[in-house]
PAFI-314427 format. One line per 2 residues: their letters; for each residue z, x, y of C-alpha. Coordinates in Angstrom, 3 decimals, m for minus. Each point is the difference from the previous one (the first is absolute). Last residue first. Example, Ala and Ser with C-alpha at 12.3 -4.5 7.8 and 13.67 -1.06 7.14 Angstrom:
2
sa> 7.140/13.670/m1.060 | 0.660/m1.370/m3.440
//
This chain:
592
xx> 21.054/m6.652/m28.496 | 2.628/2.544/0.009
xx> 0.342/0.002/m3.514 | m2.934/0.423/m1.119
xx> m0.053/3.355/1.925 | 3.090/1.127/m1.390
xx> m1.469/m1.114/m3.684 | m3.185/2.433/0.956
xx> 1.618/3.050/1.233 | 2.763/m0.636/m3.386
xx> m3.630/m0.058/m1.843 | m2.075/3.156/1.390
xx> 0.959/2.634/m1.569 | m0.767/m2.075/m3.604
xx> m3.724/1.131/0.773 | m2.651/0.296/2.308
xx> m1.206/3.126/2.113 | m1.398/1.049/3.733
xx> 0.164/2.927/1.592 | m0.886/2.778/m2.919
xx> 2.037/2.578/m1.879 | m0.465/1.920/m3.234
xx> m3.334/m0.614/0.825 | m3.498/m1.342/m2.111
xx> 2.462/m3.086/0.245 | m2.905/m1.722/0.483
xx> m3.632/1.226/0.489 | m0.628/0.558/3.854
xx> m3.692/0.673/1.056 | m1.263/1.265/3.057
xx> m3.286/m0.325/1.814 | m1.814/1.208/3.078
xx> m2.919/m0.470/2.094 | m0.967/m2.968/m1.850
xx> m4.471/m0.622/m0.418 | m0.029/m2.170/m3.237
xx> m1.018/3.074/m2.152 | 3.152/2.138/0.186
xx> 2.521/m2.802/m0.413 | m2.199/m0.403/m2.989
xx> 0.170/3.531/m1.087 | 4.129/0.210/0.548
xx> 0.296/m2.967/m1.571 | m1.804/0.843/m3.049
xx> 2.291/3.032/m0.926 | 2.866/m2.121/0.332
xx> m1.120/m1.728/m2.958 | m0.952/2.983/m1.624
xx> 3.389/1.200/0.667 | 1.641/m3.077/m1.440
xx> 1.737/m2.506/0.868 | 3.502/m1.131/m1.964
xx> 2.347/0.698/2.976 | m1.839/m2.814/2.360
xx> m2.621/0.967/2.590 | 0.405/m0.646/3.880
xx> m2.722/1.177/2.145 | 1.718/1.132/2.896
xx> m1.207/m0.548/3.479 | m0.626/1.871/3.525
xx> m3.326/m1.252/1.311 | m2.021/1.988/2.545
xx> m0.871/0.659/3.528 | m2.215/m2.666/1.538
xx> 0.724/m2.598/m2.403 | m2.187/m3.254/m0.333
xx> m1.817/1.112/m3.623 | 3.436/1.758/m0.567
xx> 1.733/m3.031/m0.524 | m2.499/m1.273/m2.290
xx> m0.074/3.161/m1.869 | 3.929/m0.155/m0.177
xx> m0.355/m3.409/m1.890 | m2.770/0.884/m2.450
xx> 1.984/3.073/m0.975 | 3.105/m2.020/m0.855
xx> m2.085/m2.626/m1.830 | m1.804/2.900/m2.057
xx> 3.210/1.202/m0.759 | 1.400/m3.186/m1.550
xx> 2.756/m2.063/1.725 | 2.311/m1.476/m1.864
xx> 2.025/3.542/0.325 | 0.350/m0.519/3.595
xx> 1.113/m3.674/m0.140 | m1.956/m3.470/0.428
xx> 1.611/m2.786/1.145 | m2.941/m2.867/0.395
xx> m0.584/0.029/m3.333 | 3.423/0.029/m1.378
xx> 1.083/m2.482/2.857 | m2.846/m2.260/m1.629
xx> 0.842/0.483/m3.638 | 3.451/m1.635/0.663
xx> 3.209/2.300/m0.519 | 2.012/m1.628/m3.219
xx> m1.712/2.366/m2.537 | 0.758/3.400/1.721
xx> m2.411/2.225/m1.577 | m2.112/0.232/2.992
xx> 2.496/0.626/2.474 | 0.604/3.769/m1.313
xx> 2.136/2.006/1.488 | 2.495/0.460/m2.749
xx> 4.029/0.165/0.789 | m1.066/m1.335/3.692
xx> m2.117/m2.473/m1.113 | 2.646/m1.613/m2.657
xx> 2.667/0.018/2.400 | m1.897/m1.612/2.603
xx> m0.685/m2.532/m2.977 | 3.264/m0.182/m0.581
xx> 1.461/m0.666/3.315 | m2.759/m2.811/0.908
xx> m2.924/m0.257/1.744 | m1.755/m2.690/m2.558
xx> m0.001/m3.387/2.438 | m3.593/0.616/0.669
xx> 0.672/m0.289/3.505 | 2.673/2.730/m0.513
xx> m2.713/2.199/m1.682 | m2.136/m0.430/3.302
xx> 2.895/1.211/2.176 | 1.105/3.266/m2.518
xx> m3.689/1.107/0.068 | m0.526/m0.939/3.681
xx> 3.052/2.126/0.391 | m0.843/3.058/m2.448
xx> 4.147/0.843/m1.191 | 0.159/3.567/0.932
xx> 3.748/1.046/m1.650 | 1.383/3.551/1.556
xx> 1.166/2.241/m1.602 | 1.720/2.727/2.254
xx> 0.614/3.876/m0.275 | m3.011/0.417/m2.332
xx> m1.545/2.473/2.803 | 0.617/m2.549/2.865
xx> m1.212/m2.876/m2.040 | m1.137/m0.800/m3.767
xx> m1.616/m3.223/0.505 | 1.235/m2.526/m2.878
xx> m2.848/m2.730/m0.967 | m0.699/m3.748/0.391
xx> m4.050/m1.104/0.269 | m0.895/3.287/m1.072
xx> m2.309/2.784/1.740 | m1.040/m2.081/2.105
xx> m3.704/0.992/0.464 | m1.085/2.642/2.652
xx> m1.677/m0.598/3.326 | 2.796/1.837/2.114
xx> 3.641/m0.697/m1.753 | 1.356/m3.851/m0.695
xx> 1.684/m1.469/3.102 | 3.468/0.045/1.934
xx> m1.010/1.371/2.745 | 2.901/2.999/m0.292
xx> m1.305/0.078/m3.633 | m3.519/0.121/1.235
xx> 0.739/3.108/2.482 | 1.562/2.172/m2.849
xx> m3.137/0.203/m2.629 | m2.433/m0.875/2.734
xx> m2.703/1.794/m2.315 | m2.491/0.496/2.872
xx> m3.328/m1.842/0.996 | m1.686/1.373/2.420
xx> m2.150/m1.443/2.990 | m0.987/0.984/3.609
xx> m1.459/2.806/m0.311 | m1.439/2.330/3.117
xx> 1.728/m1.860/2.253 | m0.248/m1.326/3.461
xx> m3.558/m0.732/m0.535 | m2.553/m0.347/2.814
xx> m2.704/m2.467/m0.219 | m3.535/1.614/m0.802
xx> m1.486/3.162/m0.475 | 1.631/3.163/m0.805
xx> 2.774/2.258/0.224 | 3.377/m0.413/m0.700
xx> 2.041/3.360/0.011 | 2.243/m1.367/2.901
xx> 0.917/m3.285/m1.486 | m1.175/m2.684/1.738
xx> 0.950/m0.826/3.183 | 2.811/m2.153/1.432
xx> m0.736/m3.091/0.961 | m3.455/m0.221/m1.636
xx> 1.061/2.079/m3.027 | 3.186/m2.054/m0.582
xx> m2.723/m3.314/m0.029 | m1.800/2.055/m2.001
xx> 2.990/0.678/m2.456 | 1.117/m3.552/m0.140
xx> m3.820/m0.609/m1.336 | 0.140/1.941/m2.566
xx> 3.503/m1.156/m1.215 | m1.376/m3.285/m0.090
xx> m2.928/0.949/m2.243 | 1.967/1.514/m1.855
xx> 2.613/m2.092/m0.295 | m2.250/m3.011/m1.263
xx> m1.742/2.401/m2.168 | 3.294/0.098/m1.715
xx> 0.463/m2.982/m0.543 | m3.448/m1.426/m1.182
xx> m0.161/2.592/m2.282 | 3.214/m0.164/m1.558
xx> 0.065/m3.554/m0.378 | m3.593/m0.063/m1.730
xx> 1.916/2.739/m2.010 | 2.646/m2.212/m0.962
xx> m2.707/m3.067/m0.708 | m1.655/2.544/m2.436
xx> 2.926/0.115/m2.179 | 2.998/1.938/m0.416
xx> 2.431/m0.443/2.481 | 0.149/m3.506/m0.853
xx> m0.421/m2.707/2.509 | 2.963/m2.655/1.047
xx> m0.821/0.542/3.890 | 3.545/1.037/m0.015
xx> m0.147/2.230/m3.157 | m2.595/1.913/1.465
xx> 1.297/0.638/3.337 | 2.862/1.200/m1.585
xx> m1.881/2.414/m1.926 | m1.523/1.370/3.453
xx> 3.821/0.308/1.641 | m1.154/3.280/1.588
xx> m2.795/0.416/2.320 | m1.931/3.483/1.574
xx> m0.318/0.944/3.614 | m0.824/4.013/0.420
xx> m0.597/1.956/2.811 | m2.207/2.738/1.402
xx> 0.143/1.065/3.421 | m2.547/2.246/m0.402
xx> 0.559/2.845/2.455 | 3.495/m1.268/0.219
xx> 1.114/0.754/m3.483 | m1.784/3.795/0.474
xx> 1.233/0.770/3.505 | 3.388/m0.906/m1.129
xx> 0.501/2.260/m3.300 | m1.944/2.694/1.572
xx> 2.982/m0.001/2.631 | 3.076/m0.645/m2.729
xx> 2.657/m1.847/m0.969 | m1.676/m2.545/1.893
xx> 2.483/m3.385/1.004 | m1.468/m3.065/m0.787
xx> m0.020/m2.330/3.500 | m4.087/0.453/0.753
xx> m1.225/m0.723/m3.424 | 3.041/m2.710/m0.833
xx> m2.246/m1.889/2.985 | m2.527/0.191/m2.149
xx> 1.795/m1.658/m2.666 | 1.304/m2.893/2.207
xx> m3.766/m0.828/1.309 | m1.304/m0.388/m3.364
xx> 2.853/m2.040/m1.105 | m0.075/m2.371/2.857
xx> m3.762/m0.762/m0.684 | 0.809/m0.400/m4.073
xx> 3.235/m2.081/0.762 | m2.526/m2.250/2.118
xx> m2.774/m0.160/m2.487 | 2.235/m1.016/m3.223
xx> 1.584/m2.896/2.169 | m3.269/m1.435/0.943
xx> m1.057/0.947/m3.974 | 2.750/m2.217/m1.530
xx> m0.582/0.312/m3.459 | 0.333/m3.371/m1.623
xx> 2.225/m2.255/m1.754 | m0.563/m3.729/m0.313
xx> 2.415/m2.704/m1.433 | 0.913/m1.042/3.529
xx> m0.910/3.054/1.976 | 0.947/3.536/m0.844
xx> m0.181/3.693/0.958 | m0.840/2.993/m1.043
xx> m0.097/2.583/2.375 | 3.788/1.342/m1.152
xx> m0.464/0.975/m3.021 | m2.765/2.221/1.204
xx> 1.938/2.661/1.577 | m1.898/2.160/2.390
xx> 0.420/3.543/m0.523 | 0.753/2.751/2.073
xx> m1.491/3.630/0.086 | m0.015/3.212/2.631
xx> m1.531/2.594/m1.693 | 0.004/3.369/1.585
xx> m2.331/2.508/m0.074 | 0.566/3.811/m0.432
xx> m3.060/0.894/m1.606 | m2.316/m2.988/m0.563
xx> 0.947/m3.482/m1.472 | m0.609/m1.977/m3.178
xx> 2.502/m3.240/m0.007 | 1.252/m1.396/m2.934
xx> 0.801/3.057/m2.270 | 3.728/m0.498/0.000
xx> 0.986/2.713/2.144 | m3.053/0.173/1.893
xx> m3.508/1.538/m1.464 | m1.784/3.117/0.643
xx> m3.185/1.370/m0.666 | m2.187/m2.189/2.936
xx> m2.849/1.708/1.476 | m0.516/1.190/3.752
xx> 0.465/m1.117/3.535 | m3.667/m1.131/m0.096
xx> 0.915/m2.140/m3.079 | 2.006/m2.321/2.479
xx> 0.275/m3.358/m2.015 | 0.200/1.404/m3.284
xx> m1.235/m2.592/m2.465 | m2.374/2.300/m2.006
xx> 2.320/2.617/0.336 | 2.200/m2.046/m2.207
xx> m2.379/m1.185/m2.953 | m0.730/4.054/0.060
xx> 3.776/0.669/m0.281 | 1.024/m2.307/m3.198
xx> 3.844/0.099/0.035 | 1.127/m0.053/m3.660
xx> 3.561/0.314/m0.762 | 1.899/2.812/m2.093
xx> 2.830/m1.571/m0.859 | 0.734/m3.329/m1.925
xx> 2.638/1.753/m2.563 | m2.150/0.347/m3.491
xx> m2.836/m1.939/0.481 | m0.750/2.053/3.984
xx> 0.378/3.131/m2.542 | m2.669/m0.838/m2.409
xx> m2.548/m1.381/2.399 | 0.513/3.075/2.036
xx> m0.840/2.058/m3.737 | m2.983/m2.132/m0.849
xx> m1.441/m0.114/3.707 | 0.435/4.117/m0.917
xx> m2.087/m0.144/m3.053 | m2.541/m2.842/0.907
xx> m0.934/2.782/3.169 | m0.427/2.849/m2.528
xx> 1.575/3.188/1.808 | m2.481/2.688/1.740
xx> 1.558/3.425/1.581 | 1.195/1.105/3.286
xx> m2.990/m0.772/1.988 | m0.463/1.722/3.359
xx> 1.806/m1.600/3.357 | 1.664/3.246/0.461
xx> 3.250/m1.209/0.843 | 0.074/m3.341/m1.473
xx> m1.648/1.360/m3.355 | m2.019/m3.129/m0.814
xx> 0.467/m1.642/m3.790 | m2.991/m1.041/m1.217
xx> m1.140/m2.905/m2.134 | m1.495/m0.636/m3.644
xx> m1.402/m2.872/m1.144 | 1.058/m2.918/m2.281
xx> m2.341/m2.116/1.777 | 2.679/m2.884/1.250
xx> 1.826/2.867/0.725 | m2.382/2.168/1.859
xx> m0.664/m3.369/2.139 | 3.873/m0.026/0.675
xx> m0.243/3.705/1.156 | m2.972/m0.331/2.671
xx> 1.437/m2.996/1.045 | 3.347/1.820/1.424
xx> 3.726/m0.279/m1.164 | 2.480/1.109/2.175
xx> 3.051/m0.059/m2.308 | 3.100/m1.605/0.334
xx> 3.921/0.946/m0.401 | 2.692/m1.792/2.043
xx> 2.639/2.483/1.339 | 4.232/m0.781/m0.300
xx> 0.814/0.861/m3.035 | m2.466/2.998/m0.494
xx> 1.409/0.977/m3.394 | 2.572/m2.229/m1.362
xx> m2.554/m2.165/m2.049 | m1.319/3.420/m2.090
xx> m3.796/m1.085/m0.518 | 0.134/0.179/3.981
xx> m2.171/3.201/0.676 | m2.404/m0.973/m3.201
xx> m2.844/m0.963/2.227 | 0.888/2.948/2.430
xx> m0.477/2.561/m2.801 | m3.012/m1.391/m1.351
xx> m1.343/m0.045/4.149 | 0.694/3.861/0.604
xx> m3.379/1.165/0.420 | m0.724/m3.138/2.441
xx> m3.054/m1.897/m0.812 | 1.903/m3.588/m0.344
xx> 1.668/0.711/3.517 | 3.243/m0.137/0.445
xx> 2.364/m2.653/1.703 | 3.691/m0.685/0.997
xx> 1.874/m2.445/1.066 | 3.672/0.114/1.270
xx> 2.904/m2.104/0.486 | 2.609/0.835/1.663
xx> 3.936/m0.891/m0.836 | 1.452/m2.806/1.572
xx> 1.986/m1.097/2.735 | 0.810/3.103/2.777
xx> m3.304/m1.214/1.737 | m1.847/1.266/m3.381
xx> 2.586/1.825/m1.815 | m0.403/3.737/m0.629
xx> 1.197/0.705/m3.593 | m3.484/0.035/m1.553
xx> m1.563/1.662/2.372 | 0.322/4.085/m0.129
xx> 0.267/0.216/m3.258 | m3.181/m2.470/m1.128
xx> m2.113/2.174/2.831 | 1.019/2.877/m2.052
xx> m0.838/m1.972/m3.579 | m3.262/m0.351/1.992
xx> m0.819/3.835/0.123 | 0.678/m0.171/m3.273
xx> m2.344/m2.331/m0.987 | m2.756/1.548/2.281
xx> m0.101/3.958/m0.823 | 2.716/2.516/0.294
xx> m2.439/2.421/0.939 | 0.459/3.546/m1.174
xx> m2.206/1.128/m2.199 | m2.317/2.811/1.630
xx> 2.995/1.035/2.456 | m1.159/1.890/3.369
xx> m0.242/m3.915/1.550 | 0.626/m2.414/m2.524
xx> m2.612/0.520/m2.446 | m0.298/m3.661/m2.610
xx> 2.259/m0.306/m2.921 | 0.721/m4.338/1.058
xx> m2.998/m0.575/2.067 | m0.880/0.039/3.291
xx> 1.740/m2.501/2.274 | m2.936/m2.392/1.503
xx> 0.344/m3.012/m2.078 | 3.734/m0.509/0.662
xx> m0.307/m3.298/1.676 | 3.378/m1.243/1.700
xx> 0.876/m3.701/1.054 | 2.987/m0.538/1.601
xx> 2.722/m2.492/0.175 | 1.620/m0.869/3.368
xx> 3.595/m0.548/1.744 | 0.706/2.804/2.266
xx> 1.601/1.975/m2.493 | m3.273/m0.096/m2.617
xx> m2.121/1.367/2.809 | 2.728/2.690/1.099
xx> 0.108/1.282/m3.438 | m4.056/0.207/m0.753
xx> m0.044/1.522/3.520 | 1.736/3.211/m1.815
xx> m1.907/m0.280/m3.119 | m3.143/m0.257/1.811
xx> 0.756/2.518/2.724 | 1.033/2.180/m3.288
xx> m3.031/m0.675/m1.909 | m2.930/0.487/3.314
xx> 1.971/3.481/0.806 | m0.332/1.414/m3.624
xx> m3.440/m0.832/m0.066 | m2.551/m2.844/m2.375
xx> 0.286/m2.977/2.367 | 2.567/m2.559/m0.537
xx> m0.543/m3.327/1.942 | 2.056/m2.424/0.899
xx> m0.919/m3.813/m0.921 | 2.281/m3.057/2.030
xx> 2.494/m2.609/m1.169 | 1.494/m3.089/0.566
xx> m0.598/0.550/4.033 | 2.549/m0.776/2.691
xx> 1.667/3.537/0.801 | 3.238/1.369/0.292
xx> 2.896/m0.983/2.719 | 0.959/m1.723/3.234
xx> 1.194/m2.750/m1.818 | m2.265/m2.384/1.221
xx> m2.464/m0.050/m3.056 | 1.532/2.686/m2.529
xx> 0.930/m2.330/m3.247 | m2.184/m2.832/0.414
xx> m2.693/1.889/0.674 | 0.657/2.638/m2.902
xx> m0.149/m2.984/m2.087 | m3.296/m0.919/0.434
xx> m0.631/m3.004/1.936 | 0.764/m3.613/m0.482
xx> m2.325/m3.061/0.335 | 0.558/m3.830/m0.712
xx> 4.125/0.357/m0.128 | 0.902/m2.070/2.579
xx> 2.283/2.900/1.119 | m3.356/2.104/0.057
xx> m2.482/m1.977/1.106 | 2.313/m1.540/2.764
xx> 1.402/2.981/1.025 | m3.286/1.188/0.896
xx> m1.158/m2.705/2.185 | 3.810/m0.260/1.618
xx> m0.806/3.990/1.523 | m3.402/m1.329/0.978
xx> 1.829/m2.270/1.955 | 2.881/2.319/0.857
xx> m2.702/2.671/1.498 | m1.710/m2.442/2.247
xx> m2.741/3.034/0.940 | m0.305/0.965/4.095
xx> 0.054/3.510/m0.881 | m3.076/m0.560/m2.666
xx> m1.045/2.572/m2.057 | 2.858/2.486/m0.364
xx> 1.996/m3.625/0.747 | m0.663/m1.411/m3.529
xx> 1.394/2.990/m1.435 | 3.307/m1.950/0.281
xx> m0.775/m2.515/m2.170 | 0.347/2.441/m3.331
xx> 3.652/0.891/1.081 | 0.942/m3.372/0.601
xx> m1.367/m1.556/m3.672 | 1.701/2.545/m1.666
xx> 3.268/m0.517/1.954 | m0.213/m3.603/m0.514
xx> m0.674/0.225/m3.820 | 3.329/2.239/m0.042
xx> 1.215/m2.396/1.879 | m0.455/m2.703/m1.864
xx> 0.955/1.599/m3.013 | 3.230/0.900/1.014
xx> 1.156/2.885/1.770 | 3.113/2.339/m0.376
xx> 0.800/0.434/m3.477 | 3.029/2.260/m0.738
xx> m1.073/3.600/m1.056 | 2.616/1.902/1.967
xx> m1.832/1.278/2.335 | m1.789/m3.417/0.753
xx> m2.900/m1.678/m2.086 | m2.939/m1.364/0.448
xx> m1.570/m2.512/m2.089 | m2.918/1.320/m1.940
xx> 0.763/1.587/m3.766 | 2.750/m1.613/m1.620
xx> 1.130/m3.179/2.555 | m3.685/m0.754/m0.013
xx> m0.878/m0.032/m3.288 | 3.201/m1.895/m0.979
xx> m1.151/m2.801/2.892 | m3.598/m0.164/m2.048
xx> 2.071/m0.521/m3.509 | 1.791/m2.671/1.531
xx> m3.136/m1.920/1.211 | m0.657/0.248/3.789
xx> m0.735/m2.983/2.365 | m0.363/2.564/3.555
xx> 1.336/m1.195/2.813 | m1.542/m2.106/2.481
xx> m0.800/1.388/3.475 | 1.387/m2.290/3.313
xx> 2.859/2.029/0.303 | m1.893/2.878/1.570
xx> 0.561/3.827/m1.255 | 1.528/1.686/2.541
xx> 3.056/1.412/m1.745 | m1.907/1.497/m2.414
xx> m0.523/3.048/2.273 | m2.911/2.397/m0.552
xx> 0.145/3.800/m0.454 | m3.490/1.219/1.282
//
């Protein structure tokens, strides 16, 4: 359905966007015509978004106020409280792709299963989504190939294929896809996989974890030995010491961030619809388990912007906070019914469960609004309350869905209907916050003044925190050489003429311990139906013991998944400081 901007009422504000948020959007989401002019603006983009999701309104109800619901949506999204993923706001009412941020495809161990899986792979990442691939079935590397005794390629090759094949495909003719992919901690070929990205060109475009089970992180703690299962056959392989390997993921994760943890029994033990089978594959960016050939369809509420305040009181506005939720809800699962399905099994599964996932953004800025530091028990109070606010809320706007609609055709069961099988996820929103103008997902700032690194280093762009830069102002210290200073060095702390109280209340990444960063995602994840995507950030100095620990505690405190960033562990990374940065910085001063 190809809508027409035209329409859109004159009654709807327009979207307040900061100037790195309108350089998003002229780069990656505003249409364009043959000859790659600009053809919408923001407002209609958000309008054509907004359009195309309202008009499933009438598969349910013919007699449905379309424009109203239409206006409900636009105002989430231009007033920037909610967005969705980005292959939303790049497909919806263009007649094109699907909705979802990503979806798993699986790879069964036959010649037929890897080429319809490299060959849907493509169309996925086309159409707009990221994918989510576990490779734990694929005999080993050595193994018989039909008549040959040693002829399979194994795993990590068989991914450098999938590599191939993707990496030049850009998602809704944007970006290039982006790819997960798993193995399980008992797989022949797991030493091999671990050390698959020691070279930092290799893989490119795939995100390494491994599907860790209890079994093997009790061995570890006891120093024990563990199996490795012959896919095929299902007989043991041979016996490796648990502490060994955990030694040697530890090792690599320390030296360039990748392989990840994803902890599959604290998964299963959360999956909604365990009589449609267990859970071995994650999304994309490991926030949302799913069965074969689901799609995730995410969006994230922004935070930032449910704080509000009276007289010399700020609070979180949790009337507002329950309405975006309800509209939300309803939004995503209409993406459900608008995405486009590359394929049949693709469809049948995403709508047998109707799974989706509503996460937040702008978290930090939360923080720093209420004047509470991101690490410290009040910040996980926060957390808590927060986010069992939207689940709860997000519960309930799936009933009422249920009641109207039905529930989701595998539910079965006692009790109200549910619309969807999960509700909740929260995603990395790397793209989405900058359009919203708000710090990323749950994580910290990760300085109060920095340089992003944009459009594959084609732009710098200066992020200037705005509750940062407003409450230095009212100090009377926001100055040119002190933005300077921070953006040369990243560290507020030493600067002598900030007062003690914005350096308390403005935490950054690196001020924040591991144990602080784990805390936070685990109270996330306590009111998370899916899971948590989050980085622990560590600073160049840590070690690999160090890193060692996080992995075991992130482990014991019940997370479904953890990864750890240590910086500059990359010849490249998103976001830097340095002298870059300054003529960014004096333009800026100068046009205040």
């Amino acid at each position: 359905m190809v809508i027409d901007t035209r329409s859109m009422p004159i009654y709807l504000d327009k979207p307040a966007l900061t100037p790195n948020a309108k350089l998003v959007l002229e780069k990656r989401y505003l249409r364009r015509d043959e000859n790659g002019e600009i053809i919408e603006t923001p407002d209609e983009m958000f309008w054509q978004v907004a359009r195309a999701a309202a008009s499933v309104e009438q598969h349910y109800d013919p007699q449905a106020d379309i424009e109203t619901v239409a206006s409900e949506f636009y105002e989430i999204m231009a007033g920037l409280l909610f967005l969705p993923n980005s292959p939303a706001l790049l497909n919806a009412g263009t007649g094109r792709g699907q909705m979802a941020g990503s979806m798993v495809l699986p790879v069964e161990d036959s010649l037929d299963s890897i080429f319809d899986a490299v060959k849907n792979a493509a169309i996925i990442h086309q159409r707009g989504s990221g994918i989510g691939f576990d490779f734990s079935s694929i005999r080993p590397r050595g193994d018989r190939a039909g008549s040959r005794p040693d002829a399979a390629i194994g795993p990590v090759a068989l991914i450098e294929v999938f590599s191939r094949v993707t990496q030049n495909i850009r998602q809704g003719g944007i970006r290039r896809g982006c790819n997960a992919v798993s193995l399980g901690i008992d797989h022949p070929d797991i030493i091999e996989f671990i050390r698959a990205k020691a070279d930092q060109s290799s893989l490119s475009n795939f995100y390494t974890c491994i599907a860790i089970t209890d079994d093997f992180m009790q061995r570890v703690k006891q120093g024990l030995d563990y199996p490795l299962i012959h896919p095929r056959t299902q007989s043991v392989s041979r016996w490796l010491n648990a502490r060994e390997v955990f030694d040697q993921i530890v090792d690599q994760a320390w030296r360039n961030g990748e392989p990840g943890f994803i902890f599959l029994d604290r998964i299963n033990r959360d999956n909604p619809t365990p009589q449609l089978g267990t859970l071995h594959h994650v999304s994309g960016c490991g926030e949302q388990p799913l069965l074969p050939n689901e799609f995730a369809h995410l969006g994230s509420v922004n935070l930032s912007r449910i704080v509000k305040s009276d007289g010399d009181q700020t609070y979180i506005d949790f009337k507002l906070l329950a309405s975006v939720v309800g509209t939300a809800v309803r939004f995503l699962d209409n993406l459900i019914d608008l995405t486009g399905y590359p394929t049949n099994e693709s469809m049948l599964a995403t709508k047998r469960t109707r799974k989706i996932g509503l996460g937040v953004m702008g978290f930090a800025d939360m923080l720093f609004q209420l004047e509470i530091a991101y690490n410290s028990e009040q910040a996980l109070d926060i957390a808590r309350e927060v986010m069992s606010f939207i689940q709860r809320q997000a519960l309930d706007a799936s009933i009422e869905l249920g009641q109207k609609r039905g529930p989701y055709p595998a539910f079965h069961g006692g009790g109200k209907p549910i619309r969807n099988a999960s509700r909740t996820t929260i995603a990395p929103t790397g793209t989405i916050s900058l359009i919203a103008g708000c710090t990323s997902s749950i994580e910290p700032v990760f300085a109060t003044v920095f340089i992003r690194n944009a459009f594959k280093g084609e732009h710098q762009m200066l992020d200037i925190n705005p509750h940062f830069e407003k409450a230095a102002r009212q100090a009377g210290v926001f100055t040119s050489d002190l933005i300077e200073r921070l953006v040369r060095c990243n560290h507020l702390q030493q600067q002598p003429d900030v007062p003690e109280e914005l350096k308390r209340i403005f935490v950054t990444a690196h001020r924040v311990s591991p144990e602080w960063h784990i805390k936070m995602q685990a109270a996330f994840q306590e009111f998370t139906d899916a899971a948590v995507s989050k980085t622990v950030n560590l600073p160049h100095n840590a070690d690999r013991e160090e890193l060692g620990i996080i992995f075991m505690q992130a482990y014991d405190i019940g997370l479904k998944g953890i990864t750890a960033y240590r910086d500059q562990s990359r010849s490249s990374q998103p976001f830097c400081t340095g002298d870059i940065g300054i003529s960014l910085v004096r333009e800026y001063m100068n046009c205040r």
